[in-house]
N, C-alpha and C positions, 0 to 999 in steps of 0.2 A: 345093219338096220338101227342100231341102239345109237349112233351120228346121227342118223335123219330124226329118230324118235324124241331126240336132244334139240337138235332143230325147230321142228314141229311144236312142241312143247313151250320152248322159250319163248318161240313168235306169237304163239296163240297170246299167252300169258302175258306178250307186251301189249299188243295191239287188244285184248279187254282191257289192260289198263290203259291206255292211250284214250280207248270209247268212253271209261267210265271218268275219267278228269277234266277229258274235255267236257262230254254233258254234263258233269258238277258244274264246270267253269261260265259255262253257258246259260244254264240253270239258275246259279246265285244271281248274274248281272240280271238277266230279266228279271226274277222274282225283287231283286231290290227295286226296282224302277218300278211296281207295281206293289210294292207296300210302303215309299219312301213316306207318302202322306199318313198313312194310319201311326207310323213308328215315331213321325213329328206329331202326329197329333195326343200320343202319348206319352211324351218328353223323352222316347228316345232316341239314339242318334246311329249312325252307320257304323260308325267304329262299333259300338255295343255290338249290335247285330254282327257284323262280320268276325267277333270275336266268340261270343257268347250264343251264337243262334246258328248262323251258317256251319260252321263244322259239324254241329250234332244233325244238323236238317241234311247237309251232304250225306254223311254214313245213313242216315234212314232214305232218301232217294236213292243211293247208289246200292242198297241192300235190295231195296223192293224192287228196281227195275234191274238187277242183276242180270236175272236169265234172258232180258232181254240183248243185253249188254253182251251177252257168253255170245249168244246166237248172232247179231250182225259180225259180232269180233270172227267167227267162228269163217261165214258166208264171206266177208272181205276179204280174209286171209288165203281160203282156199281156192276163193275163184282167181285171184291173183299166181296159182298154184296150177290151175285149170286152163287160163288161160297160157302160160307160159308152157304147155304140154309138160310138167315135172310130174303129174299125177301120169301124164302114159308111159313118160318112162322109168317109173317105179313098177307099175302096172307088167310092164315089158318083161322087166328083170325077173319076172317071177312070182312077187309078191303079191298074196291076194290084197280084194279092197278090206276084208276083213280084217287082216293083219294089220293093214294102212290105219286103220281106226283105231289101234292101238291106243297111240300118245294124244289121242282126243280124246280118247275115256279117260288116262291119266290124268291131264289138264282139266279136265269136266267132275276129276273128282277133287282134287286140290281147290278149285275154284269155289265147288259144293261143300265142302269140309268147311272149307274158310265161312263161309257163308253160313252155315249151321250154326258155327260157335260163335260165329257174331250176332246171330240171331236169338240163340237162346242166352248170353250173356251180356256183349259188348252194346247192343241196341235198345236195351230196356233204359240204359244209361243215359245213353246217347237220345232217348225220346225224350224221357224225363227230364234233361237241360232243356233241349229244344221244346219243349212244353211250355215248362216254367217261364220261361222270357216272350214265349206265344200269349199267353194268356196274361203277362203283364201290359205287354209294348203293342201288339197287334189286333186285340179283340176291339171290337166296336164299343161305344161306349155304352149302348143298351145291352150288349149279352157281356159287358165285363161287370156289370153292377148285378147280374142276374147269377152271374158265376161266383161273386163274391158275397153277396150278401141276404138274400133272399130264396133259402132251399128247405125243400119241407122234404122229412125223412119217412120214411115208413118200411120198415125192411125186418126181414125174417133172420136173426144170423144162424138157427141153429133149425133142428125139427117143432124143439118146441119153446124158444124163446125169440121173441117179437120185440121191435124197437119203433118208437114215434116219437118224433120232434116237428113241433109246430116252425121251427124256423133255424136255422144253422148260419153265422155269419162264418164263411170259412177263412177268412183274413187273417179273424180275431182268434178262431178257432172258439167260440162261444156258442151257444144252443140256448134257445128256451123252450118251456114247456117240454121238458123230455120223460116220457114213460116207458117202463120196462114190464113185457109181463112174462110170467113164464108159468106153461101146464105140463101137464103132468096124464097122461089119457084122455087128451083133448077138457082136463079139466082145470081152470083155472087156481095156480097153488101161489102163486108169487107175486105182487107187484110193487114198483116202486117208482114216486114221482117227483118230478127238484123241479123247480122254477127255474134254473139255469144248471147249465152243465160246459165245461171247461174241459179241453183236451192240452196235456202234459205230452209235449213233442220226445221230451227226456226221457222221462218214466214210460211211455208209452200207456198212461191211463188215462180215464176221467174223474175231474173231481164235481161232484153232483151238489149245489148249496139250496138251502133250505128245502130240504126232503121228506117228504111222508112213504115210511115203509110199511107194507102190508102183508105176511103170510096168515095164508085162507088155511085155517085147519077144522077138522068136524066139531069139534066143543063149540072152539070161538076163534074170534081171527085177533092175530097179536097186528096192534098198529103201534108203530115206533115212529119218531120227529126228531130231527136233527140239525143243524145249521148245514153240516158240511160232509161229506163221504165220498172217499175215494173207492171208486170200481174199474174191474178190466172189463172190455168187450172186447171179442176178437176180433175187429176189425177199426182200422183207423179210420179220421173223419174221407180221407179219400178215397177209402174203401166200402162207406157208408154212402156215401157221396161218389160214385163213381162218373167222373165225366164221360164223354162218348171216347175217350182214345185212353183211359186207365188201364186197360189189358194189356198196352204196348210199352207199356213202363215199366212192367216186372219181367223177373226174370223167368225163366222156363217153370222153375220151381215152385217159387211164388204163385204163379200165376194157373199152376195145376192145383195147388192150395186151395186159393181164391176160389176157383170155379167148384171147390168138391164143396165151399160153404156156402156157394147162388145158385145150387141142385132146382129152387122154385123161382129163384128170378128172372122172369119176363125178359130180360135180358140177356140171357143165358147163352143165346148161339150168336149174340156179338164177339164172348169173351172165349167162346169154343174155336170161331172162326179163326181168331188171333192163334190161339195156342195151336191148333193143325197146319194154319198159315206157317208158323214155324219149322216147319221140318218140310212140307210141301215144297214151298219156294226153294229150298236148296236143292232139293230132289228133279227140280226142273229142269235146272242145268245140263243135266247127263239128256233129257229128253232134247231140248234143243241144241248141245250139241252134234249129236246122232241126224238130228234132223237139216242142222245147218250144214255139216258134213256130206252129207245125203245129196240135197239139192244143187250145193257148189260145184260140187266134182262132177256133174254131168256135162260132158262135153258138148251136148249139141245145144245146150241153155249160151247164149249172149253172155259177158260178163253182168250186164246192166240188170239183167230178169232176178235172178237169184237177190240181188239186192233187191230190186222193186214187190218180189216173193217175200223176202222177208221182214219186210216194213208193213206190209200188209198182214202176214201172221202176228207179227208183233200186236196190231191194235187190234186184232183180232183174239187174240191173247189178255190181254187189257182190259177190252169188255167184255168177256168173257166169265174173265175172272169178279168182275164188279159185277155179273150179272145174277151169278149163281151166290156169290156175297147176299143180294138183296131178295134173293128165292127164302136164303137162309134166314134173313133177320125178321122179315116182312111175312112171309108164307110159311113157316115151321121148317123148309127142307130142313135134313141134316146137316148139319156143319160140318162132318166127313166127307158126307155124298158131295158137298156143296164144292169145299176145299180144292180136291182133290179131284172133280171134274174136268178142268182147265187141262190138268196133267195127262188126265187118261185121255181125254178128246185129240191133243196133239201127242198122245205117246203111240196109238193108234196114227194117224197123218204118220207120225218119223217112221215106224215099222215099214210102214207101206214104201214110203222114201225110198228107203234101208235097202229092204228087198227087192226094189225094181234098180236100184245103184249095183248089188251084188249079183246077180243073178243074169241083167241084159246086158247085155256090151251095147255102148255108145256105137 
């Protein structure tokens, strides 16, 4: 069995990656043809983008629609297995179907693995390129002057220290009007205000100029003026400033950080979604391969149905997963419950699968 399981394994493994270069490949050319205009309209050109844009945009397409990628790979290869009667006679020789399933779970984990550790490390990277050159070369010219230069801050970093800026050019990395305050049993003990404020990409600080500082004490309150003052906040301006896709830029670790200091931010189960999205989606794999496994090998299925089965799970899959996303962000669901639905909806479907493949004979 450990030939066939070698077999089995190889094939799966070629034909996911066969699925996932081709859909890259197929992927790039339309999406270029459908952003050639906005990428001239912001002086840049295709070489850029195919250099600088498309490989990091690949690894985040080819990550997020993985499982879907494992599961047609999975249904191609075995019905091709199914139809050539090689599943009856394994079947014949002894071998249960369960045994058969073996070198699926092996390729379902290798697959999943890879996928983890691209997710929590390789793909924050890989977004944050593909960002970067998005928001220079691709944004419209009304939300690229709204992203760079006109953002009003107002944010909580800690329990009890509060941050507002009347206006943040994030280009320049510049702020005016910035106040800090900070209490102490909901009472006010700290504050402090600068007319402009400057973020040091180096240093990782800010330097605060012409400042009025304020500690409230029960005598009398000490006010101090200054031209100029360097302070830390723990958070940088793109973490003050979080755009809609800053959660998929950090790494697992970071991004568990992040969210233990926006405990109150209104936007909380964007950044939850991402971080479970994380380990979720690898974990899919093993569900749709069980399930693509499941469905293929039934011999009284056409080879065409299993395919035409699971194109239709796929988008079923897909909104699914968007659907319980916008429960989440929109309606409070949890961002566990939310996640992590998609998986149990179809881990339930593959069990069912599972057990009518194991148990009935064809």
């Amino acid at each position: 069995m450990k030939i066939l399981d070698r077999y089995i394994m190889k094939n799966l493994i070629i034909t996911f990656l066969f699925f996932t270069i081709s859909s890259q490949s197929i992927s790039i050319i339309v999406d270029i043809s459908q952003r050639m205009h906005r990428l001239e309209q912001n002086k840049g050109t295709i070489k850029e983008a195919l250099f600088l844009y498309y490989p990091f945009w690949s690894i985040w397409l080819a990550n997020t629609f993985s499982p879907i990628s494992v599961f047609l790979s999975v249904i191609f290869f075995t019905s091709k297995l199914t139809k050539n009667l090689e599943i009856d006679a394994i079947m014949t020789s002894g071998i249960s179907f369960k045994r058969f399933t073996y070198p699926y779970i092996i390729s379902s984990m290798i697959i999943g693995t890879m996928t983890l550790l691209i997710n929590y490390y390789l793909l924050p990277i890989a977004n944050k390129k593909k960002n970067e050159f998005h928001y220079q070369y691709l944004l419209s010219s009304r939300y690229k002057n709204k992203y760079e230069n006109n953002q009003y801050i107002i944010d909580q970093i800690s329990k009890n220290e509060y941050i507002f800026l009347q206006k943040f050019f994030k280009k320049k990395n510049i702020g005016i009007e910035y106040i800090y305050e900070k209490f102490l049993k909901k009472k006010l003990t700290y504050i402090i205000k600068s007319k402009y404020i400057f973020w040091n990409h180096k240093s990782k600080t800010y330097t605060l100029y012409d400042y009025y500082e304020t500690r409230i004490q029960k005598k009398r309150d000490v006010l101090t003026h200054g031209k100029y003052k360097i302070v830390k906040i723990p958070l940088s301006p793109n973490e003050l400033l979080p755009e809609e896709y800053i959660a998929e830029t950090m790494n697992i670790h970071d991004l568990k950080n992040f969210i233990d200091r926006k405990t109150n931010d209104k936007n909380i189960n964007i950044y939850l979604n991402e971080f479970y999205q994380r380990t979720s989606l690898p974990f899919s794999t093993f569900i749709f391969t069980i399930l693509g496994l499941s469905i293929s090998s039934i011999k009284k299925l056409n080879i065409h149905y299993p395919i035409i089965i699971g194109i239709i799970f796929s988008f079923v899959y897909i909104f699914l997963s968007e659907v319980s996303k916008i429960l989440s962000t929109k309606y409070g669901l949890s961002s566990l419950i939310s996640i992590w639905l998609p998986n149990i909806f179809f881990g339930f479907i593959a069990m069912l699968f599972f057990c009518y493949r194991n148990f009935i004979k064809d």
